[in-house]
N, C-alpha and C positions, 0 to 999 in steps of 0.2 A: 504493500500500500504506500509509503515512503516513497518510492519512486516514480506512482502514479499522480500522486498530490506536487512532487517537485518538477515532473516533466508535463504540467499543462501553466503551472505559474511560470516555468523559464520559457515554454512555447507563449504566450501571452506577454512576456517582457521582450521577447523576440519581435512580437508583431508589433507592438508599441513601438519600437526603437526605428524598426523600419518604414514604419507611418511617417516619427518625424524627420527621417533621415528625405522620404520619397516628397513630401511638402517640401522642403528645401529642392530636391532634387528637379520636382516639375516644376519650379517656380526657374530654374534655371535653363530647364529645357524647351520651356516657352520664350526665353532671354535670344535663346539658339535660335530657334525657329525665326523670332522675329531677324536676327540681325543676317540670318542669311536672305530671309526676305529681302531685305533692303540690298544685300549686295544685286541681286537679282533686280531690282528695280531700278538701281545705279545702275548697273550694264544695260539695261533694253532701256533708261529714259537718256542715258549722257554718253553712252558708247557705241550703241548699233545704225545711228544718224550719220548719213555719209555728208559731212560739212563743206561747200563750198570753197571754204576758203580756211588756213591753222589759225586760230589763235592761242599760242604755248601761252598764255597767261592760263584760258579759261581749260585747257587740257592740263595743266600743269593742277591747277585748284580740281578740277576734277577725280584727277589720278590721287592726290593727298587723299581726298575724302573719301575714297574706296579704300585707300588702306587702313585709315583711320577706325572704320566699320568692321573690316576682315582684322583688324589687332583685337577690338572687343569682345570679335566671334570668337578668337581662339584664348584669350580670357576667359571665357565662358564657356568653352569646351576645357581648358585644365581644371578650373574650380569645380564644374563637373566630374570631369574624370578623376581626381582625388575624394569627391563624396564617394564616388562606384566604389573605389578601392577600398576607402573603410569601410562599406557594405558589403563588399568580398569577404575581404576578410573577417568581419563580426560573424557574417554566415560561415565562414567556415571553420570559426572555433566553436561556433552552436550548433552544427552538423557533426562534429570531433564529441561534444559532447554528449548529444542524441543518442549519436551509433555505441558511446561508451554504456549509458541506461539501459539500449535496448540491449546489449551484450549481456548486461547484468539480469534483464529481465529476462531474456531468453533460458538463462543459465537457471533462473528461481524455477524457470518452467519443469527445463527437464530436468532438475531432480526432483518438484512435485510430483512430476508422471511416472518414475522411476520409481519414488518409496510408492506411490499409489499402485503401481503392478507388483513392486514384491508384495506389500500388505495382498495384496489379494491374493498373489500365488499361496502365500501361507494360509489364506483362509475366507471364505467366500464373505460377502455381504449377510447374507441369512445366517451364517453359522456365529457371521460381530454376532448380529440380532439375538439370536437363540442363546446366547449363552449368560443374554443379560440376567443377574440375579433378579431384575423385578421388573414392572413393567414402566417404571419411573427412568428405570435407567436405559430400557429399549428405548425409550422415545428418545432422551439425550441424543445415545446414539444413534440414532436414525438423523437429529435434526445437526449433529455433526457431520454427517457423509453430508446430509442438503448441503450444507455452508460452505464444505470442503469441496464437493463440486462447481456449486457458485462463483466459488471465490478461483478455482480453476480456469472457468470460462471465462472471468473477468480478464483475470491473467491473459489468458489466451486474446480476447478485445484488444487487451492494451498493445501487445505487441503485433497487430495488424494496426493499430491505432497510430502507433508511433512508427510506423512504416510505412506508413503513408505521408507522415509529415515531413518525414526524412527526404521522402521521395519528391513530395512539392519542394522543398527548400532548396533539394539539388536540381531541380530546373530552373527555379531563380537564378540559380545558382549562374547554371549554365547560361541562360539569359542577362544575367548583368554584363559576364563576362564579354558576351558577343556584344552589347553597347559598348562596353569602354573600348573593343577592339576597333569599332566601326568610327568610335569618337577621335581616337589614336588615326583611322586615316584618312579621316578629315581634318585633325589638326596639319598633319602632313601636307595636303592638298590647299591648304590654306598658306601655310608657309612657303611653298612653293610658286602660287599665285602671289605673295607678298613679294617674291625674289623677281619675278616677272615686272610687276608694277614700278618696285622699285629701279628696275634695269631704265625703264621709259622715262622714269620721274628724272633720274642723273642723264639722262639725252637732253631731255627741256630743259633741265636745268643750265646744262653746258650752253647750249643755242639762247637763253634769256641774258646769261653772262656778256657774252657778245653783244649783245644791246639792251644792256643792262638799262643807261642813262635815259634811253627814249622808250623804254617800257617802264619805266617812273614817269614820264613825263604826260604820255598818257594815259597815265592809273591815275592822277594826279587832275587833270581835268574830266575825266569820266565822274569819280569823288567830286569837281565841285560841280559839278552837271546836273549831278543828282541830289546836290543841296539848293540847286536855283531850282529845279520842279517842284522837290518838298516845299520850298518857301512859296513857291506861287502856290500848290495846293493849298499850303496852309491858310495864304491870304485868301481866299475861294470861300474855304469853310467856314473864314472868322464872317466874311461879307453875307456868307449865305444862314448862318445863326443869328446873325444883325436881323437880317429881311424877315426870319421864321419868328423873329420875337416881336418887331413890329403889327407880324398879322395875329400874333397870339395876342399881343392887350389889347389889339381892336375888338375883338371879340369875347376879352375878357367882363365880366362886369365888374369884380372885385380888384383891382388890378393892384401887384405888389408896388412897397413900397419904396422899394431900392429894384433895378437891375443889374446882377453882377456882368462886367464888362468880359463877352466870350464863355457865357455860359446860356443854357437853353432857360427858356420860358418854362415850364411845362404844366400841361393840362393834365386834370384828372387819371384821363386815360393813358398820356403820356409816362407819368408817372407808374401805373402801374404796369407798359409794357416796362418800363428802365429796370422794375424791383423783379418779375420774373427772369430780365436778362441777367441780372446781377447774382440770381437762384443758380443759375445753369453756368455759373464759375468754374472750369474746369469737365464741363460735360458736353461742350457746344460741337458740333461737328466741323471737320475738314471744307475748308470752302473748293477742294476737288476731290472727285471721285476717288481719284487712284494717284500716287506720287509721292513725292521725297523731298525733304528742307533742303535747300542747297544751301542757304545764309539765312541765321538766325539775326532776332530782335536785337537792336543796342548797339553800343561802341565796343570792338572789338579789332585785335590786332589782323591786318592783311592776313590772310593766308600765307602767302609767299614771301611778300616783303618785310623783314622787321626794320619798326620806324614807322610804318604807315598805318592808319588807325582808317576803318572806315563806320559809318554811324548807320547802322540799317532802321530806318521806320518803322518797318515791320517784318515780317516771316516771308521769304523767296522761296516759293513752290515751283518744281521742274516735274509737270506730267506729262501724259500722252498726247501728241499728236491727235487736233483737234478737240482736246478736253476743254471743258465746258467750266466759267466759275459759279459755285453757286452760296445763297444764300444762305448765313449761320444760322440765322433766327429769323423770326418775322420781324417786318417791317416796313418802311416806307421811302421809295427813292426819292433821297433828297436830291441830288443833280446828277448828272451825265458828265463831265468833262472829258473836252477831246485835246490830247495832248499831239507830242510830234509825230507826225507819219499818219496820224489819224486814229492811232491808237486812244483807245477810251478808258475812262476809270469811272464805274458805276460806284455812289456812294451811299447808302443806306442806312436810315436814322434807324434808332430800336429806342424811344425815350431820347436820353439824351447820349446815346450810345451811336457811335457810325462806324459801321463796318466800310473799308475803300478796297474795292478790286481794282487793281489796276493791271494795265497790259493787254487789254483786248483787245482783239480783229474786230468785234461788230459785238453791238449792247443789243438783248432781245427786251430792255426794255426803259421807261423814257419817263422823267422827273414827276413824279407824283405819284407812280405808279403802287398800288398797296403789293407787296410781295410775302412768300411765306417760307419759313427754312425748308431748305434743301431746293429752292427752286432755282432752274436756270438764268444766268444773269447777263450772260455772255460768250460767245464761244474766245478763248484763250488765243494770245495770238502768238504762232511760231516764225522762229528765226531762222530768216533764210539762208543764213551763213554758218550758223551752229548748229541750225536744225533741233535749238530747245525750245520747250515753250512754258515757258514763266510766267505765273502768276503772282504780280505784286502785292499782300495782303495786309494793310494795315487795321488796327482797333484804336479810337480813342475813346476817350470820355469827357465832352466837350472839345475841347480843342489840344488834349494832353494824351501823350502817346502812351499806350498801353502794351503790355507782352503778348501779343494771341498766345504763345503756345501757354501762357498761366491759364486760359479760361478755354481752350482748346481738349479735344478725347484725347489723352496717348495712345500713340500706334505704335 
């Protein structure tokens, strides 16, 4: 009995142990899944486009940010592969010790079955019975053989019982095994593609050195190019919050008694679109289907260049060919703006909340218009020389720039 009550409590501290080992485990193997997604998204949205024309700046940033992805894959295949191994091996000092019980059990067996056939050779059941001195003590014995046979059969239970368990553990077994094998040659295949990438990256690199001076000089007016559209945006929205509070106290009856300068009006209902978009912090959906951040929110060092600082607005989306940008939330288009080439930027109030798409080929829709999340806003426009097609995504809150990816789904 001692070994039956010890080998279901250590099978039980077994399964505990590899519950929280396998929580840890699949929260990392969802970490995998995802980062190999993105390598895959990275290759078919910035590597399978046959580009008109090189730009080593935008191939040189491209190639970093695949490696940078494929180091965190294999990050996350070693932290992996070192859980497997202490689950290897727990399992196979709790299998070491199993086969030791059931050794021991087996061994309780057959000498139970062995004194139970000599006892019988020497003398039958009926004749224990018959020679009871009284009838008090035939019953004893009779309810001893019961117990003794019982407790036989149990016996017998346990060791098909714990040979079974043995035998699930050692297919675990065997299955862990064959992940960390298969983990081990994709970390290979990962390092391999990193030796590849890197080979390309010191090619660009070498060809940028050579025209080091004038690839600074046009990174350098790209950066303040893209601070004279922000500032003209920004004048746009301040003029176009002026105008929207104008028609909000014409139609106010109670009207406030201060207005703060570059802040919304707001009505009733305004108000409570602002407090649900303010609820869905961190829950808002992707303004595209399918795609990858190429350059995140904020001032952040060049890629390439150290010394150069560039300040992104908002989140740079690179998706497919002919992707569509769509709406986070509901809301209502406050203007249309059409910047150079004719390219447009749909801007969308939520309260006092605006969502700005920018970079589109063609707006499917036109200033006033009520829109609702996930609805199409725009088809996305591609470049015909890089063959990407980026979507500009900014968030403010009046007229002050906000992070999307803080109120954005992780993917």
């Amino acid at each position: 009995m001692r070994f039956t009550k010890f080998n279901i409590l250590f099978f039980l501290l077994v399964l505990v142990g590899n519950t929280l080992f396998s929580q840890t485990r699949k929260e990392l193997e969802n970490q995998r899944k995802k980062y190999k997604s993105e390598i895959k998204q990275l290759n078919n949205l910035l590597f399978t486009e046959v580009k008109k024309e090189r730009n080593v700046l935008e191939e040189l940033k491209d190639i970093k940010q695949k490696i940078e992805v494929r180091n965190k894959l294999i990050n996350t295949i070693n932290l992996e592969s070192k859980l497997l191994t202490s689950e290897i091996r727990k399992n196979e000092k709790q299998i070491a010790k199993l086969n030791n019980n059931l050794s021991d059990l087996k061994k309780d067996y057959g000498n139970m079955i062995y004194k139970s056939y000599k006892s019988k050779s020497q003398q039958s059941r009926a004749m224990f019975l018959l020679s009871s001195q009284n009838f008090y003590q035939a019953y004893k014995r009779l309810e001893y053989m019961k117990q003794y046979t019982a407790f036989r059969k149990k016996q017998g239970e346990e060791i098909v019982s714990q040979t079974l368990v043995i035998g699930k553990m050692n297919d675990s077994l065997l299955y862990q095994k064959q992940i960390k094998d298969t983990l081990i040659l994709s970390e290979i295949n990962q390092k391999k593609a990193i030796e590849s990438d890197k080979s390309k990256q010191e090619n660009l690199l070498s060809l940028i050195k050579k025209k080091e001076n004038k690839y600074k000089k046009d990174l350098k007016k790209t950066i303040q190019e893209e601070k004279r559209v922000t500032a003209k945006i920004d004048k746009i929205i301040k003029e176009e919050i002026e105008r929207a509070n104008r028609l909000a106290l014409a139609k106010l009856k109670n009207k406030p008694k201060t207005v703060k300068k570059n802040e919304f009006i707001l009505s009733p209902e305004a108000k409570a679109l602002a407090a649900r978009f303010d609820l869905n912090k961190g829950k808002l959906p992707w303004p595209v289907s399918d795609g990858i951040i190429v350059r995140k929110f904020g001032v952040q060092p060049h890629p390439i260049f150290p010394g150069i600082t560039i300040n992104s607005t908002g989140v740079h989306f690179v998706t497919s060919r002919g992707g569509e940008a769509k709406s986070i939330f509901d809301g209502e288009v406050f203007n249309v703006l059409i910047g150079s080439g004719g390219k447009k930027n749909v801007l969308v109030r939520h309260g006092n909340y605006i969502t700005s798409y920018n970079n589109l080929e063609s707006s499917y829709v036109q200033k006033g218009d009520k829109v609702k999340v996930g609805q199409s806003l725009g088809k996305i426009f591609t470049d015909k020389i890089n063959g990407k097609t980026t979507l500009v995504f900014v968030l403010l809150k009046n007229t002050v720039k906000l992070n999307p990816a803080s109120w954005m789904l992780k993917r």
